[in-house]
C-alpha positions in Angstrom: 4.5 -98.1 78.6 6.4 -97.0 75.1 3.5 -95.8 72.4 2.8 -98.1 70.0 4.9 -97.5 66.4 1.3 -96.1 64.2 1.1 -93.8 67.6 4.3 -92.8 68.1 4.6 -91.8 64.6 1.0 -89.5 65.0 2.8 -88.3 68.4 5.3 -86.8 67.3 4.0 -85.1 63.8 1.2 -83.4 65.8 4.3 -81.8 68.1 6.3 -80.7 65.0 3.2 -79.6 63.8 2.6 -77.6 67.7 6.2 -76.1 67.7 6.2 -74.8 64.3 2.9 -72.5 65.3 5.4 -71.7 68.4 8.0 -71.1 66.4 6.1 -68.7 63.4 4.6 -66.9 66.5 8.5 -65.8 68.1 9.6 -62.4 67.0 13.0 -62.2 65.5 14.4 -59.9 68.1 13.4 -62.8 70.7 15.0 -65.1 68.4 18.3 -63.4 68.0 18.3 -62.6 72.0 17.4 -66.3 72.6 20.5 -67.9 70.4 22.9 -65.4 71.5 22.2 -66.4 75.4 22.4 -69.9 74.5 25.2 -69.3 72.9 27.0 -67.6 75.7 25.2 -70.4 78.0 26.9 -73.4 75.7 30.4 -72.3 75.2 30.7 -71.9 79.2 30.0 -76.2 79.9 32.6 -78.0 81.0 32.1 -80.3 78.3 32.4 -77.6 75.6 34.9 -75.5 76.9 37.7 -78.6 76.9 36.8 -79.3 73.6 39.1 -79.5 70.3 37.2 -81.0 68.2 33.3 -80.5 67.8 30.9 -81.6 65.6 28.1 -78.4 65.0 25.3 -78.3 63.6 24.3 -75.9 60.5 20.7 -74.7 61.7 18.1 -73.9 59.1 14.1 -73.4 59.3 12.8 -73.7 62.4 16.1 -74.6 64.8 17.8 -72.6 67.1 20.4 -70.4 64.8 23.7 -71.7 65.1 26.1 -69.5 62.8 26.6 -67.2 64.9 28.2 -70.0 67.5 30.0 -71.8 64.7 31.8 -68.3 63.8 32.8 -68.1 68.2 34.4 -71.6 67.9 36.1 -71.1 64.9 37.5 -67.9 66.1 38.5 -69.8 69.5 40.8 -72.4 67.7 38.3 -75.2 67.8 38.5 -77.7 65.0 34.7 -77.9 63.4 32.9 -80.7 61.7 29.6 -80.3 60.1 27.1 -83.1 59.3 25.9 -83.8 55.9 22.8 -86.8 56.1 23.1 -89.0 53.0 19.7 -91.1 52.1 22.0 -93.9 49.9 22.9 -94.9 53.3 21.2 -93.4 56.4 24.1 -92.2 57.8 25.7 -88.5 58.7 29.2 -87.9 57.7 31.0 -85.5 58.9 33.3 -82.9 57.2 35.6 -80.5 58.3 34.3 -77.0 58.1 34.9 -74.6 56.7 34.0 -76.4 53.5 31.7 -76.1 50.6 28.4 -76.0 51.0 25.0 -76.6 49.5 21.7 -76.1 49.9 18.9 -78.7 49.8 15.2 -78.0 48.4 13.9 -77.6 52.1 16.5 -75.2 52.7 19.2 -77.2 54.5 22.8 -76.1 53.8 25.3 -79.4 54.0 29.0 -80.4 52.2 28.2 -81.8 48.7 28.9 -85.5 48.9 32.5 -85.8 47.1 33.8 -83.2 49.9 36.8 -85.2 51.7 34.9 -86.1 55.0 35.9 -87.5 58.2 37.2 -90.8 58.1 33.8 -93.1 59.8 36.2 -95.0 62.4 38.2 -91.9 63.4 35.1 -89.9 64.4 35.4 -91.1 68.3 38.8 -90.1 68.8 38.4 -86.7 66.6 35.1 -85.5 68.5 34.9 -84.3 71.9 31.4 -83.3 72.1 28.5 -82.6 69.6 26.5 -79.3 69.7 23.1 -80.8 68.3 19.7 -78.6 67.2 16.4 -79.6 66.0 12.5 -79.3 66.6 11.8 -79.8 69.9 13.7 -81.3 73.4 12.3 -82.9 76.7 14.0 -82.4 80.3 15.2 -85.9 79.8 17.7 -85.2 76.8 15.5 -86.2 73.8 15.3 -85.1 70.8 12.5 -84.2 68.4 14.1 -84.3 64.6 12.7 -84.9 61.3 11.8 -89.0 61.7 14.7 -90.0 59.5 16.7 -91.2 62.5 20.1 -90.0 61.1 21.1 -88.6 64.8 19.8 -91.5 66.5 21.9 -93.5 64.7 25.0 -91.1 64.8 24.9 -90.8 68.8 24.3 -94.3 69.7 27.0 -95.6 71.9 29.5 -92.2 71.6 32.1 -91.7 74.0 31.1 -87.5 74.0 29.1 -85.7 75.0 26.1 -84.0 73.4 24.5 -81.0 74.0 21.3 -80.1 72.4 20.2 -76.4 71.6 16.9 -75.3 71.9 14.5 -72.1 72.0 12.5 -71.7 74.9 9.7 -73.1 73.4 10.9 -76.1 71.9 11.6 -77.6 75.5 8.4 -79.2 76.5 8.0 -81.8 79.6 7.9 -85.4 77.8 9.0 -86.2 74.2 7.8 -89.4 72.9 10.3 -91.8 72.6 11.0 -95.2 71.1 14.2 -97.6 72.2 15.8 -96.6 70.1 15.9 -92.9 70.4 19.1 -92.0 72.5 19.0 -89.1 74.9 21.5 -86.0 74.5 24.1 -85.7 77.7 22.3 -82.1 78.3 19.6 -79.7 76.2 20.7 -75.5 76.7 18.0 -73.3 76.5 17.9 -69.3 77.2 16.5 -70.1 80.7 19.1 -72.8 81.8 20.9 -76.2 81.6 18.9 -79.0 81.6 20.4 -82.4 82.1 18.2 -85.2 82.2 15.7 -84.7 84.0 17.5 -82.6 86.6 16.6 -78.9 87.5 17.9 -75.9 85.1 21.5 -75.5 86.2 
């Protein structure tokens, strides 16, 4: 039985509320040894390594670092696209990197709006997988973001794959999830390859 919306909602702020302590508690040497294995662990799926274009994500706070990745796949001839989540519409658009960048109050760094994105209906046939991070993963591919929904609705229904990237301790058992949250095609940690509820490859 799917928790009820007033308990789904209380679900999942106590577990951002959990892996934050996790997170505050990881020493930065861990961290950096951490991202740089699932770096190495990411670039080597059969999914990533056929890809041209990618959309990446721009980690800030709390989510596994990600520049150091985004620097490997521009150096490998990989044509980038970073989100940038716009409350006018509830959407993320996505813009070819490098490109000017900004920072938000919280400390995310995202394109301006005005920066020439890519074109909404080409976005299928320019992506061939999505490198996603955020607060916390299950073994079953979901996600734990920041209850705006902005990757829910980005994912739905995409032809590509997409990988999520996680810290060991942002992987826990069981996420809750409503219908409409949509599962990633695989979650990397340090540790392994977890797809969907399958055993770390």
């Amino acid at each position: 039985m799917q928790p009820r919306g007033d308990d789904l909602v209380e679900d999942k702020a106590a577990l951002r509320a959990m892996l934050a302590a996790r997170d505050r508690a990881l020493p930065d040497p861990a961290r950096r040894r951490e991202a740089e294995l699932v770096r190495r662990r990411v670039v080597e799926l059969p999914e990533v390594a056929s890809a041209l274009g990618m959309f990446v994500c721009l980690s800030f706070g709390f989510e596994l670092e990600t520049w150091g990745l985004v620097g490997h796949l521009l150096a490998s001839g990989r044509e980038l696209y970073v989100p940038r989540s716009d409350p006018r519409d509830g959407l993320l658009h996505l813009h070819r990197y490098p490109c000017p960048l900004e920072s938000l109050s919280f400390g995310l760094r995202q394109p301006p709006r005005g920066t020439p994105e890519l074109d909404p209906a080409k976005v299928d046939e320019t992506i061939d997988a999505a490198l996603v991070v955020g607060l916390g993963f299950d073994r079953r591919g979901y996600r734990l973001g920041y209850g705006k929904g902005y990757f829910d609705r980005f994912l739905a229904n995409r032809p590509f794959a997409a990988v999520g990237l996680a810290y060991e301790h942002q992987l826990v058992d069981r996420l809750p999830a409503a219908d409409h949250d949509v599962p990633l095609t695989a979650v990397v940690t340090a540790a392994g390859v977890w797809r969907r509820s399958a055993a770390p490859a």
